[in-house]
C-alpha positions as CSV (number, residue, x, y, z in Angstrom):
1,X,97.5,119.3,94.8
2,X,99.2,118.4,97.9
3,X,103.3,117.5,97.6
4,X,102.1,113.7,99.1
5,X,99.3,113.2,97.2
6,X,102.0,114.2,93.9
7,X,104.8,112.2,95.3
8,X,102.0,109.2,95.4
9,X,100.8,110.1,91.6
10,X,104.5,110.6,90.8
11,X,105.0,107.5,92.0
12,X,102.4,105.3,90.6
13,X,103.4,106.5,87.2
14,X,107.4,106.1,87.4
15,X,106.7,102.5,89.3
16,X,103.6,101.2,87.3
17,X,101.2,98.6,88.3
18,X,103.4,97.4,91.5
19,X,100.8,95.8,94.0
20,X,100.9,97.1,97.8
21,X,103.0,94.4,98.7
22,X,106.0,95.2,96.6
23,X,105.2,98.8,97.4
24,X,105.8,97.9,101.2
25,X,109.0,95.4,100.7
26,X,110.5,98.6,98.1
27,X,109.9,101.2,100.9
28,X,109.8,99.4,103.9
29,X,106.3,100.4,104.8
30,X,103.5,98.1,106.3
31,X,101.5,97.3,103.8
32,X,98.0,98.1,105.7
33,X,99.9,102.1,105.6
34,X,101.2,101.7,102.1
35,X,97.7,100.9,100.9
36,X,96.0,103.8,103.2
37,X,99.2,106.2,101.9
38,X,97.6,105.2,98.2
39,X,94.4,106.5,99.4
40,X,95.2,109.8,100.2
41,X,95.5,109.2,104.2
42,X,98.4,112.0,105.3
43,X,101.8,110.8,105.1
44,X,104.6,110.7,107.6
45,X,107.9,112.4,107.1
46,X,109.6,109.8,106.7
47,X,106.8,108.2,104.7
48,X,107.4,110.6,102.0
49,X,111.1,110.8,102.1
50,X,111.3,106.8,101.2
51,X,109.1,107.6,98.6
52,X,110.7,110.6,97.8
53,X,114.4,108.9,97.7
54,X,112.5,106.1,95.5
55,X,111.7,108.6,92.8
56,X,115.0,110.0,92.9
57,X,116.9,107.1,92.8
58,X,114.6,105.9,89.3
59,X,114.9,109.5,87.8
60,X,118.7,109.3,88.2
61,X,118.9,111.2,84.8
62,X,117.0,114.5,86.2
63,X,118.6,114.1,89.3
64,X,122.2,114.0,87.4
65,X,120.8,117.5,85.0
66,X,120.4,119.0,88.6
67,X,123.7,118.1,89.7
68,X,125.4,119.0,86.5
69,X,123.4,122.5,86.5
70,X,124.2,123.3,90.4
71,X,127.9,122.3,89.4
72,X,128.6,124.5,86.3
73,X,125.9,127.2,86.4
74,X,128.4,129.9,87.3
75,X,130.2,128.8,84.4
76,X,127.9,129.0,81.8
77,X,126.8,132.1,79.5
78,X,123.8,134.4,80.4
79,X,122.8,133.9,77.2
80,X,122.8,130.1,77.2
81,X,121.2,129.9,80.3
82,X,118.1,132.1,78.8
83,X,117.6,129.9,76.4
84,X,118.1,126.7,78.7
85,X,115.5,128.7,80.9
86,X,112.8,129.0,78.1
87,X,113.3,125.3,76.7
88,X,112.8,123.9,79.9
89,X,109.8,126.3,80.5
90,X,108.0,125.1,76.7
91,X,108.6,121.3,78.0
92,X,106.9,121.9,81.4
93,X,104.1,123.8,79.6
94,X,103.6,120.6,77.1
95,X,103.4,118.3,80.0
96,X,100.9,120.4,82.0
97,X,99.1,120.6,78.7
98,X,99.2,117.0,78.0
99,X,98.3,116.3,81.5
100,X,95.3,118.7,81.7
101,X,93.7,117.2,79.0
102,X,94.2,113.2,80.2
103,X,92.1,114.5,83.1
């Protein structure tokens, strides 16, 4: 899958039923783009770095575990940061498995 067309996906999911005219006031987009954006037409740069900054700014929590991480990983145990390692890599596993089979 292309990086746009998961930003867009991404999107869709963290924003939920938003129609193409609240998509274009949120990002400042046209609308006539927004809705050809939604249809897989290639993004812009900037295009996906509005959308991009949009998902970051609603998944402030994962953006606060990176900052956190980048912050204190020289700090922490190379034991704990195994085990932080493998967690992590179960929970993305799950979610690929969940979102495999939705497909």
């Amino acid at each position: 899958m292309l990086s746009s067309q998961r930003i867009i996906n991404d999107f869709k999911y963290e924003f939920g039923n938003l129609t193409y005219r609240e998509i274009a006031a949120l990002t400042g987009i046209q609308m006539t783009r927004v809705f050809r954006i939604f249809n897989y037409q290639e993004m812009k740069v900037s295009e996906y770095e509005r959308f991009k900054n949009l998902l970051l700014q609603k998944k402030s929590g994962t953006a606060r575990l990176l900052e956190l991480f980048n912050q204190y990983a020289l700090f922490l145990s190379p034991c704990f940061v195994r085990k932080l390692e493998k967690q992590i890599e179960r929970e993305i596993k799950i979610v690929n498995l969940i979102q495999e089979g939705e497909k």
